[in-house]
Backbone as a printed PyTorch tensor [residue, N CA C, xyz], in Angstrom:
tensor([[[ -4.1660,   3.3370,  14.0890],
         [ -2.7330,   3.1810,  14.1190],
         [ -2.1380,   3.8120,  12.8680]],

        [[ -0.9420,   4.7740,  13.0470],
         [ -0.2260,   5.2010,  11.8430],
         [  0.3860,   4.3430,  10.8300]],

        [[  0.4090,   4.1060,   9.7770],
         [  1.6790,   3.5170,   8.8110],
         [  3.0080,   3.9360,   8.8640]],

        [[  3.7100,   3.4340,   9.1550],
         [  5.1440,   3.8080,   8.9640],
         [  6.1750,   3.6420,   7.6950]],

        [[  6.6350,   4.3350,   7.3830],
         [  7.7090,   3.7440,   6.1920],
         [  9.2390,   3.1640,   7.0140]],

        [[  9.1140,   1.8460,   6.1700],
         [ 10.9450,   1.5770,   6.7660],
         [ 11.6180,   1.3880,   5.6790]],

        [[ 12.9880,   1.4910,   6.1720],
         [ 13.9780,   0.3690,   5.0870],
         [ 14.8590,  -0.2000,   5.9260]],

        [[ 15.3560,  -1.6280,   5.0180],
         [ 16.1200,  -2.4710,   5.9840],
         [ 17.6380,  -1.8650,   5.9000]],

        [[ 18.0280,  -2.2920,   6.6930],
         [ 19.4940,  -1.6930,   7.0520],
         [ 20.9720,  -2.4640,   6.1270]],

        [[ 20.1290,  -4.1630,   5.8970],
         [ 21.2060,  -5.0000,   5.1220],
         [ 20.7390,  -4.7370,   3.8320]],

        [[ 19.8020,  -5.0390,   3.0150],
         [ 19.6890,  -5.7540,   1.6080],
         [ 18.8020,  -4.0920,   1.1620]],

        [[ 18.2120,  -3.1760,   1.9080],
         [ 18.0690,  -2.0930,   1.2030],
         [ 16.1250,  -1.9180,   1.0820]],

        [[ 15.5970,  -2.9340,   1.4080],
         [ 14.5420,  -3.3320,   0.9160],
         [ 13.5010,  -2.3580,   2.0360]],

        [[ 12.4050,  -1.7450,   0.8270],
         [ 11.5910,  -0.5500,   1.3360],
         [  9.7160,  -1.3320,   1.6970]],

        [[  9.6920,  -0.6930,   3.0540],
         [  8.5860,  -1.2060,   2.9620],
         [  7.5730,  -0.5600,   4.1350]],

        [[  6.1620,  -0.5800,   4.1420],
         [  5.0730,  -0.0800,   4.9240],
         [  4.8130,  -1.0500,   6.2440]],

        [[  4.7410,  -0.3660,   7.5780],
         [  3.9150,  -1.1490,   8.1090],
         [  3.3190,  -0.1950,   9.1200]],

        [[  1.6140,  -1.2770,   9.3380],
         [  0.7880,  -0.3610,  10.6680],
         [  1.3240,  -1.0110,  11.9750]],

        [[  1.4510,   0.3250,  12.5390],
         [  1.9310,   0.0690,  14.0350],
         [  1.6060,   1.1330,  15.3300]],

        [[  1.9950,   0.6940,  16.1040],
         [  1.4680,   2.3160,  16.9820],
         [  2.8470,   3.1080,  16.9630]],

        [[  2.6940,   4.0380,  17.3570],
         [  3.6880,   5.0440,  17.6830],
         [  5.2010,   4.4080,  18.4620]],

        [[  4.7320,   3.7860,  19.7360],
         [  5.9410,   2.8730,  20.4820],
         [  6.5800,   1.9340,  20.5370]],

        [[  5.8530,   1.2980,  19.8460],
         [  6.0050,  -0.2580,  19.1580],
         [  7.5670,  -0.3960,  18.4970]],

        [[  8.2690,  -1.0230,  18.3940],
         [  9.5160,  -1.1830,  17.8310],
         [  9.7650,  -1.6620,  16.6920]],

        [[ 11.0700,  -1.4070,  15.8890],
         [ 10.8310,  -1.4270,  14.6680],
         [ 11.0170,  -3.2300,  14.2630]],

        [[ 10.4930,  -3.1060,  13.2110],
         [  9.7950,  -4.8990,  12.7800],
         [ 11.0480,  -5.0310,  11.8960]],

        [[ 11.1340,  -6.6370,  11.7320],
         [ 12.8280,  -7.0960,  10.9440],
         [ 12.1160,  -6.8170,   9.6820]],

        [[ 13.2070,  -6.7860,   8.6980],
         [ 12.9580,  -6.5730,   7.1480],
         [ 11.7590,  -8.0360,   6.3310]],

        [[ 11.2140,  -7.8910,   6.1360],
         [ 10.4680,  -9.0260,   5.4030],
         [ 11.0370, -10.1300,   4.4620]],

        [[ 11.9020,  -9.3370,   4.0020],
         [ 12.8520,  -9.8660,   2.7830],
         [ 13.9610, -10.9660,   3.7210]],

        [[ 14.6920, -10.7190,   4.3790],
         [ 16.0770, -10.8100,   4.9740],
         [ 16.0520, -11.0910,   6.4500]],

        [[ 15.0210, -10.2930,   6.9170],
         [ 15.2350, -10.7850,   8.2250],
         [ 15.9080,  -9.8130,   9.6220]],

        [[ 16.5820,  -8.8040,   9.0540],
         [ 17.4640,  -7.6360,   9.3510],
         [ 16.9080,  -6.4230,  10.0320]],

        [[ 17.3910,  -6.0640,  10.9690],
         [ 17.7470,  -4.8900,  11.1220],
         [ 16.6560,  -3.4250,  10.4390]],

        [[ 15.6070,  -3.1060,  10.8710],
         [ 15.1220,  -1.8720,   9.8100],
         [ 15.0840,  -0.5140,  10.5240]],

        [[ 15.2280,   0.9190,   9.4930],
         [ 15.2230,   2.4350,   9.9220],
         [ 14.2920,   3.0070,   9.6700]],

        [[ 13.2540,   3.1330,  10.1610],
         [ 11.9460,   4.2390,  10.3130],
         [ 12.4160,   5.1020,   9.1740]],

        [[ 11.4210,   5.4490,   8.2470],
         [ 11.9340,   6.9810,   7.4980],
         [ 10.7690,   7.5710,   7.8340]],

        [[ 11.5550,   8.9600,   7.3040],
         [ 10.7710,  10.2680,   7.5450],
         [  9.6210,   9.9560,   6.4610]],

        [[  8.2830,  10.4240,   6.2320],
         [  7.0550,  10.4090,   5.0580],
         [  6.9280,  11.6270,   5.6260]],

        [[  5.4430,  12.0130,   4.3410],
         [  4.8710,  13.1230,   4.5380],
         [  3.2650,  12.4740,   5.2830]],

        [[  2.9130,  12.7800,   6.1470],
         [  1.2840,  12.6830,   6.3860],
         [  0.4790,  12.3230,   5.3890]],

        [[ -0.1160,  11.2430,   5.1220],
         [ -1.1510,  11.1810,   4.1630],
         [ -2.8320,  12.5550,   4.5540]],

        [[ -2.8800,  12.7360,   3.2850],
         [ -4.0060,  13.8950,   3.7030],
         [ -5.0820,  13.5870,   2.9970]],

        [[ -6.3760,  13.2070,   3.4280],
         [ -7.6990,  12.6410,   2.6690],
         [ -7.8650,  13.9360,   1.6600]],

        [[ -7.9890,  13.7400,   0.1770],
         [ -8.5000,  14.7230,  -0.5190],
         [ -8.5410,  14.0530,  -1.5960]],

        [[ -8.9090,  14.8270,  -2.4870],
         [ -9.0190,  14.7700,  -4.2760],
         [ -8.0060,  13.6450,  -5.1420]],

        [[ -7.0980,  14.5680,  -4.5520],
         [ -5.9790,  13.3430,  -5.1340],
         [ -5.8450,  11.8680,  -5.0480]],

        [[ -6.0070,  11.7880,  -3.0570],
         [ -6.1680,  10.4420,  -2.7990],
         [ -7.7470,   9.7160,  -3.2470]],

        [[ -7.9780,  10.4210,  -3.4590],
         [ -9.2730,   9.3600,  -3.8770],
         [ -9.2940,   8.5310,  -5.1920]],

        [[ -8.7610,   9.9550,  -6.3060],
         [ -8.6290,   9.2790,  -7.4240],
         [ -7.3820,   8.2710,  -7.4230]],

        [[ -6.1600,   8.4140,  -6.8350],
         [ -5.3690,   6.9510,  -6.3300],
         [ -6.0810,   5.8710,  -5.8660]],

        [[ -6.9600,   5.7800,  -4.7280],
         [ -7.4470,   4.8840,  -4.2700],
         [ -8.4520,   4.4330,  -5.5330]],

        [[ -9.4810,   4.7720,  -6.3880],
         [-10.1780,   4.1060,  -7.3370],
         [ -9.3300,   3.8560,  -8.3360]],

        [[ -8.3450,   4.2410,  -8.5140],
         [ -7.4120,   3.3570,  -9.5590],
         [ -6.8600,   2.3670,  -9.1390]],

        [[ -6.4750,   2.4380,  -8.1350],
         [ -5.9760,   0.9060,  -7.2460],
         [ -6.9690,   0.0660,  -7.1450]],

        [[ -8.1680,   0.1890,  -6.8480],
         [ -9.2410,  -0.7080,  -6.4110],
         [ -9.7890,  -0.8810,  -8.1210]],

        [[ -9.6830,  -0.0730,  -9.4540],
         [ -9.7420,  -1.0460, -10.5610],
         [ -8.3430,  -1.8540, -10.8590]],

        [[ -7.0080,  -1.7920, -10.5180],
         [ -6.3890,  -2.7170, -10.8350],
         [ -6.4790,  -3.9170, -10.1280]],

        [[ -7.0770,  -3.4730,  -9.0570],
         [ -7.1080,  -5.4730,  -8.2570],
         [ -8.5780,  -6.4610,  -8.5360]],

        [[ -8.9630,  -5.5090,  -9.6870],
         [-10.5580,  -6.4470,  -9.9830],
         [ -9.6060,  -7.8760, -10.6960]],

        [[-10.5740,  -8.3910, -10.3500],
         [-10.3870,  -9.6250, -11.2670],
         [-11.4640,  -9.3010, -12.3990]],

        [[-10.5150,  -9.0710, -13.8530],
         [-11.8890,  -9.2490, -15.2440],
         [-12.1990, -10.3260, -15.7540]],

        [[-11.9280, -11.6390, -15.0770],
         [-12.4150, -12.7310, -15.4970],
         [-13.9550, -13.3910, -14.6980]],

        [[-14.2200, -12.4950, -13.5550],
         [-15.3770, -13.0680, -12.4150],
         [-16.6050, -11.9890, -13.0990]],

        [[-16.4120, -10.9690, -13.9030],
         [-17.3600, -10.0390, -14.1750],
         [-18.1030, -10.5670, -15.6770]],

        [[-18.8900, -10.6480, -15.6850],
         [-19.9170, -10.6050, -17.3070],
         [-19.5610,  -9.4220, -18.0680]],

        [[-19.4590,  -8.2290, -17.4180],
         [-19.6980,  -7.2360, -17.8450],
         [-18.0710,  -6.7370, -18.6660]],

        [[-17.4220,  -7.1670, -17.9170],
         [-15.9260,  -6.8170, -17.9350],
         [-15.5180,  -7.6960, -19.3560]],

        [[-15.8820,  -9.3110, -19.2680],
         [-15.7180, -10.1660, -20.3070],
         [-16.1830,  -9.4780, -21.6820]],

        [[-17.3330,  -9.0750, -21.5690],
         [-17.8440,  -8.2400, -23.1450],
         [-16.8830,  -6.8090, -23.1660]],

        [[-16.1970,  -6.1450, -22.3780],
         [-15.3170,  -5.3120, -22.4490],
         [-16.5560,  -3.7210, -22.6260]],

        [[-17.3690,  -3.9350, -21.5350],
         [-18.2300,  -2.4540, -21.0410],
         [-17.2410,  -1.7620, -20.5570]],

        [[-17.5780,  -0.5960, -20.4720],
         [-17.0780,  -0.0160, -19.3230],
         [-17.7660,   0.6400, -18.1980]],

        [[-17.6930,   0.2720, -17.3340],
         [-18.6780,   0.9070, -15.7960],
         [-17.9300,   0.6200, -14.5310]],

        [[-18.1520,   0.4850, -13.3920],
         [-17.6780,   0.7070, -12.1570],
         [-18.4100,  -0.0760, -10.9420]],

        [[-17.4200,  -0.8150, -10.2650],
         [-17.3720,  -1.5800,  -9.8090],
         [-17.3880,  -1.3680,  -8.0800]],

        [[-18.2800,  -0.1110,  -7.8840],
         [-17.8530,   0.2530,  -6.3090],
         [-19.2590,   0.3400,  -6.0750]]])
């Protein structure tokens, strides 16, 4: 299923969701309202996205569950 980008139509509020192609558009999360499909660009698997995706996946570690992290190593967690 594609991701879509919306925004709501009342309070402004931007946001992602997976859906199929026909599916209709989902109320704002925030508010409750009304939302408008926007235009994106295609996400494209490459170089770039990867190094996004391993920077995202070190900000959601928790450094308090690691030994390694507590002594302040540095190494990798995938």
């Amino acid at each position: 299923m594609p991701l879509f980008n919306f925004s709501c139509s009342s309070c402004g509020a931007s946001f992602e969701n997976l859906m199929s192609y026909n599916a209709s558009n989902p109320c704002c999360p925030s508010c409750g309202s009304s939302t408008n499909r926007q235009f994106g660009l295609p996400a494209i698997r490459g170089q770039m996205n990867i190094g996004r995706d391993l920077a995202v996946k070190s900000l959601r570690h928790d450094r308090g569950a690691c030994p390694c992290c507590k002594a302040g190593s540095t190494h990798s967690h995938m």
